[in-house]
C-alpha positions as a Python dict, from the first residue, in 0.01 Angstrom:
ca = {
    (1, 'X'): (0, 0, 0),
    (2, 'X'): (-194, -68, 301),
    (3, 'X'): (-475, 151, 235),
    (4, 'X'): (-721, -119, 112),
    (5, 'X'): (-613, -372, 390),
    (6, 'X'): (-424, -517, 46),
    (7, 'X'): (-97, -479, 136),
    (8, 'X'): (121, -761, 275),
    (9, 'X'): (306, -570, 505),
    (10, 'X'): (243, -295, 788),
    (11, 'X'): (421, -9, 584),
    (12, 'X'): (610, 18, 281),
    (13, 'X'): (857, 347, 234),
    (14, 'X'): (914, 569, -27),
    (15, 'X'): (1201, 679, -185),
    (16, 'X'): (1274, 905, -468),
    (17, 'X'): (1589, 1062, -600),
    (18, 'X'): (1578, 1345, -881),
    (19, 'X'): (1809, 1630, -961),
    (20, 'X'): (1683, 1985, -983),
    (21, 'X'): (1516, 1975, -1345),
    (22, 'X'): (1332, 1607, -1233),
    (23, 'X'): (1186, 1822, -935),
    (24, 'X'): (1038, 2081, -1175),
    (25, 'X'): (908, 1774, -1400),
    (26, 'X'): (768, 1601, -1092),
    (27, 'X'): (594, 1927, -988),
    (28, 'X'): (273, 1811, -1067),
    (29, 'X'): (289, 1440, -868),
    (30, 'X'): (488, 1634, -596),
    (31, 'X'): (126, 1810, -536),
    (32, 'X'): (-122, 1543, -588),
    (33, 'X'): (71, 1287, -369),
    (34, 'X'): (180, 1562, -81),
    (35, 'X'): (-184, 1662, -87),
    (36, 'X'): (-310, 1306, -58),
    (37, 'X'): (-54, 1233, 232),
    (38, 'X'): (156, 936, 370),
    (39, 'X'): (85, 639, 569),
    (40, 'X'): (146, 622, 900),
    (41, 'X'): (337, 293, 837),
    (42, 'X'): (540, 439, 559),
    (43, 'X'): (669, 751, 451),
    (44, 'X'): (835, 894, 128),
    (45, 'X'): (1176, 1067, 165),
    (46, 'X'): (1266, 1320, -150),
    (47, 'X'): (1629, 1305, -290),
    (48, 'X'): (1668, 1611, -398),
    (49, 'X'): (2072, 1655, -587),
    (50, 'X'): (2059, 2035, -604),
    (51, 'X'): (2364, 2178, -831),
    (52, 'X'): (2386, 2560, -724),
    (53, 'X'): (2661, 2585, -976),
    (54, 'X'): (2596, 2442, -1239),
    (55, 'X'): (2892, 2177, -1288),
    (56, 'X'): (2670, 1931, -1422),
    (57, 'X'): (2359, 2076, -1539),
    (58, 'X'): (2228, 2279, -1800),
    (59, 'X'): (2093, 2541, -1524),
    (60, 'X'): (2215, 2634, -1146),
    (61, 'X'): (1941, 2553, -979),
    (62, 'X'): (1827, 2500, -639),
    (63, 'X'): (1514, 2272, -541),
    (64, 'X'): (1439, 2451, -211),
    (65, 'X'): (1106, 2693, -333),
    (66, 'X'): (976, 2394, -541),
    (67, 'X'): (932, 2211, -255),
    (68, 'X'): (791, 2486, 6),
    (69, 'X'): (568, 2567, -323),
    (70, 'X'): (387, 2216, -288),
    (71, 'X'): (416, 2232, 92),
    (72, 'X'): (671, 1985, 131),
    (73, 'X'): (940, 2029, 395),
    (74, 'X'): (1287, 2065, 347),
    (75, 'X'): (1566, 1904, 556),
    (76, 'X'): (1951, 2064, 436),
    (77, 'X'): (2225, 1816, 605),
    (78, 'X'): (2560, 1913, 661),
    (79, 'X'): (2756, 1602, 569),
    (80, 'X'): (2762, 1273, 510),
    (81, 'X'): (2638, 1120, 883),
    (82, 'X'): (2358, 1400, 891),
    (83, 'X'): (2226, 1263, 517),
    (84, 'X'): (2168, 915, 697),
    (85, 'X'): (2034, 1127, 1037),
    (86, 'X'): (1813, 1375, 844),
    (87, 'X'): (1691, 1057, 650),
    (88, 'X'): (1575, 873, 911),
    (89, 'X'): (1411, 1173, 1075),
    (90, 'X'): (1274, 1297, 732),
    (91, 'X'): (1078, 967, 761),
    (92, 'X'): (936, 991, 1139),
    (93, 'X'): (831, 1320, 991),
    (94, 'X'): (675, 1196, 720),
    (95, 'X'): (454, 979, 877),
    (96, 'X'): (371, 1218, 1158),
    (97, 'X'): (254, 1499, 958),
    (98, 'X'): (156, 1318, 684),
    (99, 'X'): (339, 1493, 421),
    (100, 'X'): (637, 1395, 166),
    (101, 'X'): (974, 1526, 283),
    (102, 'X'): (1272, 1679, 98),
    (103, 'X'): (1610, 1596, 140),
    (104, 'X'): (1831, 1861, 6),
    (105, 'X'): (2144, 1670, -171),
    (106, 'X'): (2433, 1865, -281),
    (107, 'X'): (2786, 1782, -405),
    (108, 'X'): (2957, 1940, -128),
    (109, 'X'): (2785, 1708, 130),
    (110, 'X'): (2761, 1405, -125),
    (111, 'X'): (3107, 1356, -242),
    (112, 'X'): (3253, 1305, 45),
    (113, 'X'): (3429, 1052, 244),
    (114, 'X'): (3328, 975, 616),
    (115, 'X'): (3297, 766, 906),
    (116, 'X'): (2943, 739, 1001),
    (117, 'X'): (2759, 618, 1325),
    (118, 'X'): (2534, 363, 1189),
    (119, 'X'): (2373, 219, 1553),
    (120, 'X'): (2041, 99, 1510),
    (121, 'X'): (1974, 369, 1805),
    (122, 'X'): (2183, 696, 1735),
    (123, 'X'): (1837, 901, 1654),
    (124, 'X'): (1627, 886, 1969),
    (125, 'X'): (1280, 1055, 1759),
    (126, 'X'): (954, 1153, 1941),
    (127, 'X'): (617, 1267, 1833),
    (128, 'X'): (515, 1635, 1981),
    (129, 'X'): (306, 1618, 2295),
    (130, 'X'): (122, 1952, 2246),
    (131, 'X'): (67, 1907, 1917),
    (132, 'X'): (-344, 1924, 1833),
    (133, 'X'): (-384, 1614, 1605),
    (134, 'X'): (-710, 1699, 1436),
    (135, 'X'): (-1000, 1457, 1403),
    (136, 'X'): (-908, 1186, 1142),
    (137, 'X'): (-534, 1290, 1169),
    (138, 'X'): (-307, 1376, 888),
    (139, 'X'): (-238, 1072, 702),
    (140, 'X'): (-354, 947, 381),
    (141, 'X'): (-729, 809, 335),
    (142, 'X'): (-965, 727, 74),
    (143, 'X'): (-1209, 943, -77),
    (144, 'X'): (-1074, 1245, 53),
    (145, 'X'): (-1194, 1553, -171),
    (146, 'X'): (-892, 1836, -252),
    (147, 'X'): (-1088, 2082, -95),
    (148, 'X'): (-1025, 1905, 250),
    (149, 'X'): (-668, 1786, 174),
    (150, 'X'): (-561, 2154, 105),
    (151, 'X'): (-767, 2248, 472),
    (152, 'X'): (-539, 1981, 644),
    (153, 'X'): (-224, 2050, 469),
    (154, 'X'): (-251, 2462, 565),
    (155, 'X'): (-433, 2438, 866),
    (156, 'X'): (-234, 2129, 1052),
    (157, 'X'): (22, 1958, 836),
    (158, 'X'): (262, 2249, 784),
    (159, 'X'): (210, 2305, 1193),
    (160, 'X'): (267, 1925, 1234),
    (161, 'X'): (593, 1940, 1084),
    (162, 'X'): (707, 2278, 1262),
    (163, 'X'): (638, 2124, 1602),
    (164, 'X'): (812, 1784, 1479),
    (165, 'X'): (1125, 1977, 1433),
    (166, 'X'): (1043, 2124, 1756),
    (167, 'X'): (985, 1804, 1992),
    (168, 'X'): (1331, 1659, 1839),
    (169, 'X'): (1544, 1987, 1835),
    (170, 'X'): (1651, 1964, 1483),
    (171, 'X'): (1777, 2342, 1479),
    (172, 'X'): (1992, 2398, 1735),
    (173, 'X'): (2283, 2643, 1908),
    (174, 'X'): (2578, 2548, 1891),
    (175, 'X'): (2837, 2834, 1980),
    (176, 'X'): (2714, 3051, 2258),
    (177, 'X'): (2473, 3113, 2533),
    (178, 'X'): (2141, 3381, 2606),
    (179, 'X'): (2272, 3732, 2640),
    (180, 'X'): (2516, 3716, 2333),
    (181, 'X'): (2453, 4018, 2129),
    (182, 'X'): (2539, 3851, 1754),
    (183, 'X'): (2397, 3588, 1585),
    (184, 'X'): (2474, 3386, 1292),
    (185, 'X'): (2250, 3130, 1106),
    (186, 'X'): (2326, 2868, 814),
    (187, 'X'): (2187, 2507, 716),
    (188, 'X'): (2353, 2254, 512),
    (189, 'X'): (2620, 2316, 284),
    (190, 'X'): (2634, 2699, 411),
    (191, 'X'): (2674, 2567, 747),
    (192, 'X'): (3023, 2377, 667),
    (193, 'X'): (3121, 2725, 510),
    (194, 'X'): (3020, 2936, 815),
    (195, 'X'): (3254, 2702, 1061),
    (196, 'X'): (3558, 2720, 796),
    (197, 'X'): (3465, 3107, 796),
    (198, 'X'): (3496, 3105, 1134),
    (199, 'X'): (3818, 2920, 1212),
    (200, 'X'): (3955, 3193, 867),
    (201, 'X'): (3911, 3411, 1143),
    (202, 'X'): (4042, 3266, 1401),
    (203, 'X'): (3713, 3219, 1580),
    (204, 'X'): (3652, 2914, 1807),
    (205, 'X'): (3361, 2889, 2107),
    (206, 'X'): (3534, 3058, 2359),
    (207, 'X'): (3665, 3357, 2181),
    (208, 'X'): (3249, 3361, 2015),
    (209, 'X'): (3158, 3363, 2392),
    (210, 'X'): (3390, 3637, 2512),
    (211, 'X'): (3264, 3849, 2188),
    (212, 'X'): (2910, 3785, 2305),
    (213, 'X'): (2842, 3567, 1933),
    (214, 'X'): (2617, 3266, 1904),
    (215, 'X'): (2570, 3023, 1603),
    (216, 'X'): (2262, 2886, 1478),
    (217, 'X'): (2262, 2559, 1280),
    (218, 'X'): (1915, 2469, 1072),
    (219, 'X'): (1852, 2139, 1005),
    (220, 'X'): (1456, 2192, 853),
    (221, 'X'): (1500, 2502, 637),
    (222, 'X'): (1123, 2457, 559),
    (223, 'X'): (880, 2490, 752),
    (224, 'X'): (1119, 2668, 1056),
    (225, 'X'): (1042, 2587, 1425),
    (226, 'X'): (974, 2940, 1462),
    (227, 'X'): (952, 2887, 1835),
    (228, 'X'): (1301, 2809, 1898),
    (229, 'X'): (1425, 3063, 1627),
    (230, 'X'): (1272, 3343, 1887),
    (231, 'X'): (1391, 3144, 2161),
    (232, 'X'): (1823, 3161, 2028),
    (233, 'X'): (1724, 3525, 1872),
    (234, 'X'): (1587, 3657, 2253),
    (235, 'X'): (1815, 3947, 2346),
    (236, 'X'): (2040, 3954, 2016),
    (237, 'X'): (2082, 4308, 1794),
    (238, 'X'): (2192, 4183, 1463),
    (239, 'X'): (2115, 3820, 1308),
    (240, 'X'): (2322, 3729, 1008),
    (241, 'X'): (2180, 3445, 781),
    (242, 'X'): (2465, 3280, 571),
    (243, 'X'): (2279, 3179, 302),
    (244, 'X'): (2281, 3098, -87),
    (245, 'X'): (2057, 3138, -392),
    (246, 'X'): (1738, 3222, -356),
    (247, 'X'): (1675, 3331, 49),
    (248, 'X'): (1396, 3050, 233),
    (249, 'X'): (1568, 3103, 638),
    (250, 'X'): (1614, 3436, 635),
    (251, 'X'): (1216, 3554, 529),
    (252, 'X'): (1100, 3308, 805),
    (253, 'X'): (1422, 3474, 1054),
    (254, 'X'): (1208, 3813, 963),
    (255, 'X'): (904, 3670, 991),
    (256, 'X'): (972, 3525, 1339),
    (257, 'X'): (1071, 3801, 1509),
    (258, 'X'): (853, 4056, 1294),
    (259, 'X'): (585, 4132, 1582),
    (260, 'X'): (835, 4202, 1812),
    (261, 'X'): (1169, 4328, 1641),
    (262, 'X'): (1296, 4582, 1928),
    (263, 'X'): (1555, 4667, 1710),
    (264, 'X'): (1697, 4384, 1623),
    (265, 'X'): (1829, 4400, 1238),
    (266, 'X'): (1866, 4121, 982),
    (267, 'X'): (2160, 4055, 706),
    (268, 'X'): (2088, 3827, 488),
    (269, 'X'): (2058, 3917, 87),
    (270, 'X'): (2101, 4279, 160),
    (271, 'X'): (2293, 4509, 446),
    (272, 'X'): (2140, 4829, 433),
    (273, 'X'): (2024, 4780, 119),
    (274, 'X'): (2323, 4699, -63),
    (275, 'X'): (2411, 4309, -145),
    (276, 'X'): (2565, 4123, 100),
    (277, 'X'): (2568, 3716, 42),
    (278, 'X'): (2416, 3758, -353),
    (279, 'X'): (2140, 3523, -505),
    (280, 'X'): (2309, 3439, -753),
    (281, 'X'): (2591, 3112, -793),
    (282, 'X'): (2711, 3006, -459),
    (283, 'X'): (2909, 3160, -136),
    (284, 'X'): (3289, 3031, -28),
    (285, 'X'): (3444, 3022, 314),
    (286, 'X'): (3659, 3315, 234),
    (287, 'X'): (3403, 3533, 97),
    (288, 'X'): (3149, 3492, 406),
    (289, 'X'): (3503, 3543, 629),
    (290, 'X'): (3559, 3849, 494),
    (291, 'X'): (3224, 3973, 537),
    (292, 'X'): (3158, 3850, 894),
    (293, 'X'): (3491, 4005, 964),
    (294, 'X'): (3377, 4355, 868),
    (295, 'X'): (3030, 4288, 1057),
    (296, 'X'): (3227, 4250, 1363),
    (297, 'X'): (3397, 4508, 1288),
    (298, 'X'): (3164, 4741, 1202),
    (299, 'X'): (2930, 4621, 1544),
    (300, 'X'): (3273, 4678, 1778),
    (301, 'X'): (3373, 4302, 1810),
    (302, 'X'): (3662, 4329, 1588),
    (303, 'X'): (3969, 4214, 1729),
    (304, 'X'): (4380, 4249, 1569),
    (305, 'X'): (4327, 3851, 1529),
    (306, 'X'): (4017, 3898, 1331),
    (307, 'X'): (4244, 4207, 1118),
    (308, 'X'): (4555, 4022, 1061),
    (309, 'X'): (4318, 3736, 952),
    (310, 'X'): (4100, 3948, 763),
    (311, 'X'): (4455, 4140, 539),
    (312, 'X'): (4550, 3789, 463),
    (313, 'X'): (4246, 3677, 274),
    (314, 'X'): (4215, 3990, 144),
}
């Protein structure tokens, strides 16, 4: 609004709301506006009300590769305070790298009821020092050709956002320390599902410790601070990504660690080669406890807990 030295105040933000068939319909201004970029002063949040299921769509659909398709980041909170945390963020991030960011909405983590921290100060957010801004920076400008806009949105604004996640740790672990041997990873809605799993199981931090397990929550699905990915995966043998639909962590969990695997395996879609957590509809605490549970067993960190637990949900 700004742009022109028009605008009658220093920023003015952006927010849009669509379910899954409004982001395929919006494909086309998704592109043209991500490629044009944000004002430093502003900042446009996506909605996005993703419906995995079906219940009240025509489709199941997820908005996820739509968004990574027209380089826009994806944020995937896990509840009701982390909508208005992940919000606020997905804004700082916005005007940092320039780009439009999505917030992936979903029914499990909408239609819910909460008590929030609303303090004016709760998120403490900080621009990357060792990020190289580029000459110009990343924000939007006039007369800017799309040859250049897709230069700055491959070469720096992607990079912008991974080290934004980075500077403000918005992946993080939560259950266990370096030196544990098995990892698991989930965002969002999965991430609710993995701690129910969990607690199926009879799992809480210190019996994770003693098994030599860490947890991985991911709050930017899109683009992954790849840096702290290797950083929680140093010294593990088997990462399991707890995932839904179509797979976005666990190519960039491969990716990560591809130049220097040592061994270390991935479950995700498949587990040696045959389907694990499908592409298809959605995953349910039970289901990913039963198949954890014969993971650990099958890795020699089964315990009679983790049995007993496992016959009953059987």
């Amino acid at each position: 609004a700004e742009l022109r030295g028009e605008g009658k105040y220093d920023g003015v933000f952006g927010l849009w709301y669509g379910k899954g068939p409004g982001v395929d319909r919006s494909g086309d201004v998704m592109r043209h506006a991500n490629m044009a970029g944000t004002s430093p002063n502003g900042g446009v949040l996506m909605a996005m009300g993703d419906d995995h299921t079906g219940e009240s769509s025509t489709v199941c659909h997820q908005s996820d590769w739509a968004a990574v398709d027209a380089h826009v980041p994806v944020l995937s909170p896990a509840g009701v305070q982390e909508i208005l945390d992940f919000g606020l963020y997905g804004y700082a991030l916005s005007r940092f790298s320039g780009l439009w960011v999505g917030l992936k909405l979903m029914k499990d983590t909408v239609e819910a009821t909460a008590v929030v921290d609303g303090s004016m100060d709760r998120m403490r957010l900080v621009a990357p020092a060792d990020f190289p801004m580029p000459e110009g920076g990343l924000n939007i400008r006039l007369q800017d050709h799309w040859i250049a806009q897709e230069a700055r949105v491959t070469d720096h604004k992607r990079f912008a956002a991974e080290a934004f996640a980075r500077a403000n740790g918005i992946d993080r672990r939560v259950w266990g320390r370096p030196g544990a041997k098995i990892g698991f990873v989930a965002a969002g809605k999965n991430w609710l599902d993995l701690a129910h799993a969990l607690q199926l199981l009879g799992l809480d931090a210190a019996e994770a410790e003693r098994l030599g397990i860490t947890t991985y929550k991911v709050g930017q699905t899109w683009p992954l601070d790849m840096a702290g990915f290797r950083d929680w995966a140093e010294g593990l043998e088997l990462i399991v990504v707890v995932e839904e639909k179509r797979k976005l962590i666990e190519v960039q969990a491969k990716e990560a660690i591809f130049d220097d695997r040592r061994g270390r395996r991935v479950y995700g879609w498949k587990k040696d080669g045959v389907e694990l957590f499908p592409t298809r509809y959605a995953l349910d605490p039970v289901t990913i406890a039963l198949k954890l549970a014969a993971i650990l067993e099958e890795e020699g960190r089964g315990t009679e807990a983790q049995r007993a637990a496992r016959a009953r949900l059987e």
